[in-house]
C-alpha positions in Angstrom: 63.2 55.0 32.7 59.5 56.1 33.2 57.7 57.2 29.5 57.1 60.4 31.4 60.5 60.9 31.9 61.9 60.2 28.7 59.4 62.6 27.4 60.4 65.4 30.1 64.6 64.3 28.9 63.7 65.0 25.4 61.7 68.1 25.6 64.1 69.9 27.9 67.5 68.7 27.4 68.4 69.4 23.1 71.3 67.2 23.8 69.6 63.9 25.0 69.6 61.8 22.1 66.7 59.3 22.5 66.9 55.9 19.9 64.5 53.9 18.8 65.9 50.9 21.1 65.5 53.4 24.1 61.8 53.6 23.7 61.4 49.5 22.9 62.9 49.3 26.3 61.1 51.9 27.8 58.0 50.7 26.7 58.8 47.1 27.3 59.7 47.6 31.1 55.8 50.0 31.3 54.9 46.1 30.5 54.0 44.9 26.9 50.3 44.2 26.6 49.6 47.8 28.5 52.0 49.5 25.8 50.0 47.8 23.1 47.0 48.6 24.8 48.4 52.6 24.5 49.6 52.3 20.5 45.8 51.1 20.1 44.4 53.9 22.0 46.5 56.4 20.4 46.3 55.3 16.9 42.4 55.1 17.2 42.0 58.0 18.8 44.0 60.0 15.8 42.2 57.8 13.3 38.4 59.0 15.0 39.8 62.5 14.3 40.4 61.8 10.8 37.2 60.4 10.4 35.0 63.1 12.5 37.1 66.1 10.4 37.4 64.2 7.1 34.2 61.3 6.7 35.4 61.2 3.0 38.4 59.2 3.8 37.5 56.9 5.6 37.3 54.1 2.6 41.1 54.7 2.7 43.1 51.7 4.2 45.0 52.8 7.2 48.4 53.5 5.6 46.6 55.7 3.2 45.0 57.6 6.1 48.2 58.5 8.4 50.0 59.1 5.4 47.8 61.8 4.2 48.4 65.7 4.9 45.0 65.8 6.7 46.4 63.0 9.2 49.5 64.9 9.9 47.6 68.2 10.3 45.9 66.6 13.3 48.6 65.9 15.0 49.6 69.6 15.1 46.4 69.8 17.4 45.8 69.4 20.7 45.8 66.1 22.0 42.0 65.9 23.0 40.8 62.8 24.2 44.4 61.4 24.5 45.6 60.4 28.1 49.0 62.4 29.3 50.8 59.0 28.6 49.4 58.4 25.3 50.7 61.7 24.3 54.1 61.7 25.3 54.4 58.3 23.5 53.1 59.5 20.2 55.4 62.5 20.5 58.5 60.1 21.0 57.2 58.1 18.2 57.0 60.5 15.8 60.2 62.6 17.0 61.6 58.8 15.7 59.4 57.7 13.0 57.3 59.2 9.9 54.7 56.8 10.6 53.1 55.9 13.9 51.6 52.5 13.0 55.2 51.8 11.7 56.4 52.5 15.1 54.1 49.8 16.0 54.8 47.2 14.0 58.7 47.6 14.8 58.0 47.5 19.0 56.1 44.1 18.1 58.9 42.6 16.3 61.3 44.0 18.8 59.2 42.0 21.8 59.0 39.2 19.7 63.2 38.9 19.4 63.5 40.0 22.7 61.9 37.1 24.3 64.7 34.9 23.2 68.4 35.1 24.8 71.0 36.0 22.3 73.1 33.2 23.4 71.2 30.5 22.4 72.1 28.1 19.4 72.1 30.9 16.6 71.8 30.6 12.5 75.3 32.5 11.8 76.2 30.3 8.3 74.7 31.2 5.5 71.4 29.0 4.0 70.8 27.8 0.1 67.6 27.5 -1.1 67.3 26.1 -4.7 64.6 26.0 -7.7 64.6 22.1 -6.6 61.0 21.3 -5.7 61.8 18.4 -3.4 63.9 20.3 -1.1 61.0 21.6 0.3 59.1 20.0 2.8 55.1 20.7 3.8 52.6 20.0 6.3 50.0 21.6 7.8 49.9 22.1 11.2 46.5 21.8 13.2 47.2 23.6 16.9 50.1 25.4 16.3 50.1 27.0 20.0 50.9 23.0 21.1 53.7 23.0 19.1 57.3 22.8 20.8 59.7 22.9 18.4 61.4 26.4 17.4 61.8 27.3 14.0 64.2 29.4 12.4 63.1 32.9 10.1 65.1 34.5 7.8 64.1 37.8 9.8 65.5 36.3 12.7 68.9 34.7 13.3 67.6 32.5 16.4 64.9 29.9 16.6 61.7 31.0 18.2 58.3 29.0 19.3 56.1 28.6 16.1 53.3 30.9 16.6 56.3 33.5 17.8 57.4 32.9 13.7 54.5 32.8 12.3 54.0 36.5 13.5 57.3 37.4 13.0 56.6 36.5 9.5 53.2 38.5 9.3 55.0 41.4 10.5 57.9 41.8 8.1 55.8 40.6 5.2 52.2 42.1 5.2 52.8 45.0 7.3 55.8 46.0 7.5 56.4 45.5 3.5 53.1 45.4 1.9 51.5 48.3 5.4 49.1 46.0 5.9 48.4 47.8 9.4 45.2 46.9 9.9 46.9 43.3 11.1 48.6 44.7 13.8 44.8 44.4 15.7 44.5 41.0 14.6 48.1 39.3 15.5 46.5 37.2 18.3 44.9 35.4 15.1 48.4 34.1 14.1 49.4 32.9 17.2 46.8 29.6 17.1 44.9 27.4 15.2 45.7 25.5 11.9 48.8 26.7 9.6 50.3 25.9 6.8 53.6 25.7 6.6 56.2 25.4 3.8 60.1 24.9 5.6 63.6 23.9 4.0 66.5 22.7 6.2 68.3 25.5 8.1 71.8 25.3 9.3 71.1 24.4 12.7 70.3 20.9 12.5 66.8 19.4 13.5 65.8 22.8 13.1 63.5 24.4 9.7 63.4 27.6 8.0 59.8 28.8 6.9 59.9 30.4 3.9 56.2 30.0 3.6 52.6 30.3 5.6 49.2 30.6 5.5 46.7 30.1 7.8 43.6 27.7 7.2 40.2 28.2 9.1 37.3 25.9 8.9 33.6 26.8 8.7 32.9 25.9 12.4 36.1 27.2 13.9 36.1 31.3 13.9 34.6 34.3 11.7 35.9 34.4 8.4 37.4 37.4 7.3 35.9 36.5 3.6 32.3 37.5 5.4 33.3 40.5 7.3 31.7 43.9 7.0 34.7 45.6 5.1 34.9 42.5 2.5 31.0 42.3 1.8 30.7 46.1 1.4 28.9 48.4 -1.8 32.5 48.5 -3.0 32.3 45.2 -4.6 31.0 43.6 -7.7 29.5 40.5 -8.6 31.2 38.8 -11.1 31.3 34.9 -11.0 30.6 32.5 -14.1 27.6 31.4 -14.2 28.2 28.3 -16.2 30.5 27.1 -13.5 27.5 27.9 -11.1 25.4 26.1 -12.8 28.0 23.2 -13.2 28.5 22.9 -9.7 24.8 22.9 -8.9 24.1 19.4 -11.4 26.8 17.9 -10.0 25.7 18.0 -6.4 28.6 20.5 -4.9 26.2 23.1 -4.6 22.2 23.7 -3.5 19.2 25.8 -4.7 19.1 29.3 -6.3 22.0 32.6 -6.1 21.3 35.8 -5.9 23.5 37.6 -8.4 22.4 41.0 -8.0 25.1 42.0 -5.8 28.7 40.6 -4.0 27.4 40.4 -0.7 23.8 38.6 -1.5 25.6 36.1 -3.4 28.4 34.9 -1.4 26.1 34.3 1.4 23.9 32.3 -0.8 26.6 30.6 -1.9 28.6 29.4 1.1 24.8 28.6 2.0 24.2 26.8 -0.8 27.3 23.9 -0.2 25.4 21.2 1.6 28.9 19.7 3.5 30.6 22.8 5.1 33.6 20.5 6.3 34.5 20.7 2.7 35.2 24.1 2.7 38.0 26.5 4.1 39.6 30.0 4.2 43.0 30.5 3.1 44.6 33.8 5.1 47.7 35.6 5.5 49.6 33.5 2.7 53.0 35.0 3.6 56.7 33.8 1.4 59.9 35.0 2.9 62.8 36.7 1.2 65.5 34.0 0.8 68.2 34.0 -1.9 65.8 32.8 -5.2 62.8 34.6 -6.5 59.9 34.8 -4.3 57.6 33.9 -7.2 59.5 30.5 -7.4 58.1 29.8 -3.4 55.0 31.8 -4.2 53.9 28.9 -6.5 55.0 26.4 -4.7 53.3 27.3 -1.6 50.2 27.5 -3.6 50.8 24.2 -5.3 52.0 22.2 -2.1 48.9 23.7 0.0 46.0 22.7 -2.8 47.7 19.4 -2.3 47.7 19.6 1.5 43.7 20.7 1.3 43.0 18.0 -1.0 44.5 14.8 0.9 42.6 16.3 3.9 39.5 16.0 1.6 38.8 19.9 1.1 36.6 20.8 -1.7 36.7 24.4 -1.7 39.2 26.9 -0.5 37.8 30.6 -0.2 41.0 33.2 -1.0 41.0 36.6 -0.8 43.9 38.1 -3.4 45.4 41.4 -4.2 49.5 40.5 -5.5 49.2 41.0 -9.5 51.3 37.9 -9.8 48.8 35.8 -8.4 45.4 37.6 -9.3 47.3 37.2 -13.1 47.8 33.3 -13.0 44.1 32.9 -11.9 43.3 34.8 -14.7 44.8 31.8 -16.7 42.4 28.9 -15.7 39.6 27.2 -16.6 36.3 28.1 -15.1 36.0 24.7 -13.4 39.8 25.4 -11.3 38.6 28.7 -9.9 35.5 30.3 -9.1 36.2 34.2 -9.1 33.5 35.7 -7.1 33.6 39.4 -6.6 36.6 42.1 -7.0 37.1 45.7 -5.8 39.3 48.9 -7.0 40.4 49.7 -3.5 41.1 53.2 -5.1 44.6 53.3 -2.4 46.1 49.9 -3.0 46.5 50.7 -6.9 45.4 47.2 -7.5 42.0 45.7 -8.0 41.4 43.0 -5.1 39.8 40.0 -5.8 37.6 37.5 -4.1 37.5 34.0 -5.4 37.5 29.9 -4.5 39.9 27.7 -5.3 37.8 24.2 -6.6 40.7 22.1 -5.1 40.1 18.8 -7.0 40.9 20.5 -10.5 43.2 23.1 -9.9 45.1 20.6 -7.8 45.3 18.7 -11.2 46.6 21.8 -12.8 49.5 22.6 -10.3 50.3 18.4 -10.7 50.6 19.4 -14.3 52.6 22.9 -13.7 56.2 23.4 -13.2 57.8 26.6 -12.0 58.4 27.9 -16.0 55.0 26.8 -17.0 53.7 29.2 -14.2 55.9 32.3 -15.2 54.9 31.4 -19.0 51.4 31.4 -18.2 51.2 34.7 -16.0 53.6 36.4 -18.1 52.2 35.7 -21.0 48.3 36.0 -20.6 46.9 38.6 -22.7 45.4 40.4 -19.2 49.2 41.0 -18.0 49.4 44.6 -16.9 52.8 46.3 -16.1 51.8 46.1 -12.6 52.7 42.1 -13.0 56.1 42.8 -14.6 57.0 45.0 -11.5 56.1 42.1 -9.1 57.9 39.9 -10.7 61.1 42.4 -10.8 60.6 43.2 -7.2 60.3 40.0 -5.9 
């Protein structure tokens, strides 16, 4: 069925129940990339709108923004610069959903599951992970599109390629959970280059689980987000030790003179200032999957297996960008010489500060060697900066 006709079904027949599977289909048979061509165009069009009516709001992330009343206002205008098409899709959208960027993220994990035939070898026995550290096996993965082996998700009960889970698990974790949305313009990004990955044994044998990624980008490889316009705006402040500056500086790790007057200034003279860039990395999209222990427990672990990882492949530095109060908390813990905490911002809708920072991977890979899980709940927990907003984490997760 044609999205005009769906459209014309539901406007003029009351009794023509449309699901949220008929439009998946529908817009999966218009052809995917062209339907995810139309959510873009629809979603910026409304979000131009905003912006144009409303230029106060536009510091807001997008979940903020198509949540507030002055987003749904707009919709009760006419569709301007909206194509016939694009209209009658965000009409069926939002006959089905609340939130239209929502919509999206479900058709992407629909397409994903959908490529895969539902009688293949499936996961139908239950999994156990366990608080037993050498269960867990590591790597990271350099080319992850060349990969051939399927892997098994916990959102998924059938294997899929690797960069098709590594998506999957972007989808249901940051933007589907945490409405992340800005990712889903940026999902190409997880579907190549180097990954991290962190897998147990799953039931079907010779094939893993994930229960943990991240993706790792070198200096010469792509444009970090750490230096994009949104993450080097007014909004954030300076704040690094400058005894560690100095430290790094008469030991060699770092050249010349920083500019501390503001964030942006002096990142860029730092990242300028470390003479061997193929020391250095960025550390994205850290996702842990919902499995039957605490996520905090895989939450450190990732962190501690992958400062491992960057240090046997000679990695010096390892740039992060953090919001989770579990995490930003634990950093709080160490020494000035483990990490380097270069900037933070109150993004006023997140109702966490965010913070920028580098991990020096030679001593804080010292300190994870020395850390077991309690040590790392005892140290977050117990820091004097804990905030309730870390005791909700840690009961949520």
């Amino acid at each position: 069925m044609s999205i005009h006709l769906l459209y014309k079904c539901h406007r003029e027949n009351p009794s023509f129940i449309i699901t949220k599977n008929d439009l998946f289909f529908t817009l999966k048979e218009h052809g995917i990339d062209q339907s995810r061509h139309l959510l873009k165009i629809i979603l910026n069009v409304r979000l131009n709108q905003l912006r144009n009516n409303f230029p106060e709001m536009e510091h807001l992330n997008i979940a903020s923004k198509i949540n507030s009343e002055e987003y749904k206002n707009i919709l009760g205008t006419p569709p301007g610069f909206l194509l016939d098409e694009c209209y009658y899709i965000e009409q069926l959208v939002l006959y089905l959903y609340d939130d239209f960027a929502e919509f999206w993220c479900d058709f992407e994990i629909f397409c994903i599951k959908s490529r895969y035939r539902t009688d293949e070898v499936v996961a139908r026995q239950s999994f156990f992970a366990s608080y037993d550290e050498s269960i867990y096996k590591s790597r990271l993965v350099m080319d992850i599109e060349k990969i051939e082996s399927k892997y098994l998700t916990v959102y998924h009960h059938i294997p899929v390629s690797l960069p098709d889970a590594i998506v999957l698990c972007n989808l249901c974790t940051f933007i589907k959970k945490r409405k992340w949305y800005e990712m889903l313009y940026l999902l190409d990004e997880s579907t190549n280059g180097c990954h991290f990955l962190l897998t147990i044994d799953s039931p079907i044998s010779g094939v893993d689980l994930i229960v943990s990624t991240a993706k790792i980008q070198y200096w010469d490889q792509c444009q970090w987000l750490y230096f994009s316009p949104f993450f080097q705006s007014d909004n954030w402040v300076v704040m690094p030790k400058e005894t560690t500056i100095n430290d790094m500086v008469s030991s060699g790790l770092l050249n010349g003179c920083l500019d501390y007057s503001n964030a942006s200034s002096f990142e860029n003279d730092l990242i300028y200032s470390i003479p061997d860039k193929s020391k250095m990395c960025e550390i994205i999209r850290l996702t842990v999957s919902r499995i039957n222990i605490d996520e905090s427990f895989v939450l450190y672990l990732a962190q501690k297996r992958l400062v491992n990882i960057l240090y046997e492949h000679h990695l010096l530095f390892g740039f992060i960008i953090v919001e989770q109060p579990l995490i930003v908390n634990y950093y709080k813990t160490l020494n000035h010489d483990e990490y380097l905490c270069t900037s933070k911002s109150n993004l006023l809708d997140t109702g966490n500060d965010t913070y920028k920072g580098i991990w020096l991977i030679d001593k804080l890979k010292k300190n994870f060697d020395r850390l077991s899980y309690d040590g790392y709940m005892d140290r977050v927990l117990s820091n004097e900066n804990v905030n309730d907003s870390v005791k909700l984490e840690v009961l949520n997760v």
